[in-house]
C-alpha positions in Angstrom: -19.1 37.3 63.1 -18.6 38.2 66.4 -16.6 41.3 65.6 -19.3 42.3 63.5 -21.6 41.7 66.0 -19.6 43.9 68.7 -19.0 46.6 66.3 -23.1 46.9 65.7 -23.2 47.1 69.6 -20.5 49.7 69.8 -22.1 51.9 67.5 -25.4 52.0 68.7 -26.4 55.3 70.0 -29.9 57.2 69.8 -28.0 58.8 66.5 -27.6 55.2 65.4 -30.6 52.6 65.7 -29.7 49.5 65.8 -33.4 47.4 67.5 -33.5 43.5 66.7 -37.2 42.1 65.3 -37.4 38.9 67.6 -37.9 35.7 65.2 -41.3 35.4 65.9 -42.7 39.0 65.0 -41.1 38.4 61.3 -43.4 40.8 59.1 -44.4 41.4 55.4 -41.7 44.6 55.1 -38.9 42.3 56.2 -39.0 39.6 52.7 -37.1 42.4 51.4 -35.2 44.6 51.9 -35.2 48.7 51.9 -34.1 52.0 53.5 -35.3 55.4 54.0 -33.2 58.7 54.0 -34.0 62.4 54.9 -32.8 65.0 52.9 -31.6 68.3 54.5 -34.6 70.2 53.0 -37.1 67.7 54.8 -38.1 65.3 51.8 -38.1 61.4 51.8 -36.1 58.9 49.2 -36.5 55.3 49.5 -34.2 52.8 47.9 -35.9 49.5 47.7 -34.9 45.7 46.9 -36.9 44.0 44.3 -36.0 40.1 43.1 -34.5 42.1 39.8 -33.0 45.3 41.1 -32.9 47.7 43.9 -34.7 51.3 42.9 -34.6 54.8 44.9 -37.8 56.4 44.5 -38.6 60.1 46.1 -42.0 59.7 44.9 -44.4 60.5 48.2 -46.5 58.0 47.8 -43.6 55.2 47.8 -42.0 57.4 50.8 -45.4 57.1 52.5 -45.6 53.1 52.4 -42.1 52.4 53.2 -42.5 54.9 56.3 -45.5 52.9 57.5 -44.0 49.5 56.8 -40.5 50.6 58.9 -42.9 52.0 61.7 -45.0 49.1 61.8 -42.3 46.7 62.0 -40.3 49.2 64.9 -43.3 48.5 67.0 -42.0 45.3 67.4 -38.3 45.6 67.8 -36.7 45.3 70.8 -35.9 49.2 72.2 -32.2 50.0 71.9 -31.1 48.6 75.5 -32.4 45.5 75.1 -31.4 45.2 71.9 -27.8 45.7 72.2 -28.0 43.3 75.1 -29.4 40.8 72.9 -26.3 41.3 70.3 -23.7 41.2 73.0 -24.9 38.4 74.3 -25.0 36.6 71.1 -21.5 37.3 69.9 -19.9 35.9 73.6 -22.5 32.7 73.7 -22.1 31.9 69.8 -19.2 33.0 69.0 -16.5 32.7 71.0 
């Protein structure tokens, strides 16, 4: 684990986001889970967990929702500093 966790710190760059959502701001778009990619022409496909399968969806509607849900949980991650800290911190006090 604590390679992994280095690793995540080491790759972190303002190409790469890594922000940790403190315990306590746990939201509804964290029970599962989903992702969001840009295309090169500018669209939006989601790919999103469900208990019976993951599904990619470019519909805009679906894009839309899982925009505001990843925006709306951001707003309470940690900003990239901190949370890179927070990771290398936790990989020498945990697991050493």
């Amino acid at each position: 684990m604590r390679e992994q966790l280095e690793h995540i710190a080491a790759i972190a760059s303002p190409q790469i986001s890594v922000q940790v959502v403190p315990s306590g701001y746990v939201r509804s778009g964290l029970l599962a889970g989903f992702a969001i990619a840009t295309l090169e022409d500018g669209s939006e496909v989601a790919y999103l967990e469900t208990a019976i399968r993951g599904l990619t969806t470019g519909d805009r509607d679906d894009t839309t929702m899982a925009v505001q849900r990843f925006e709306a949980i951001r707003i309470q991650a940690l900003p990239l500093n901190m949370s890179t800290d927070l990771i290398k911190h936790t990989a020498e006090e945990q697991w050493t």
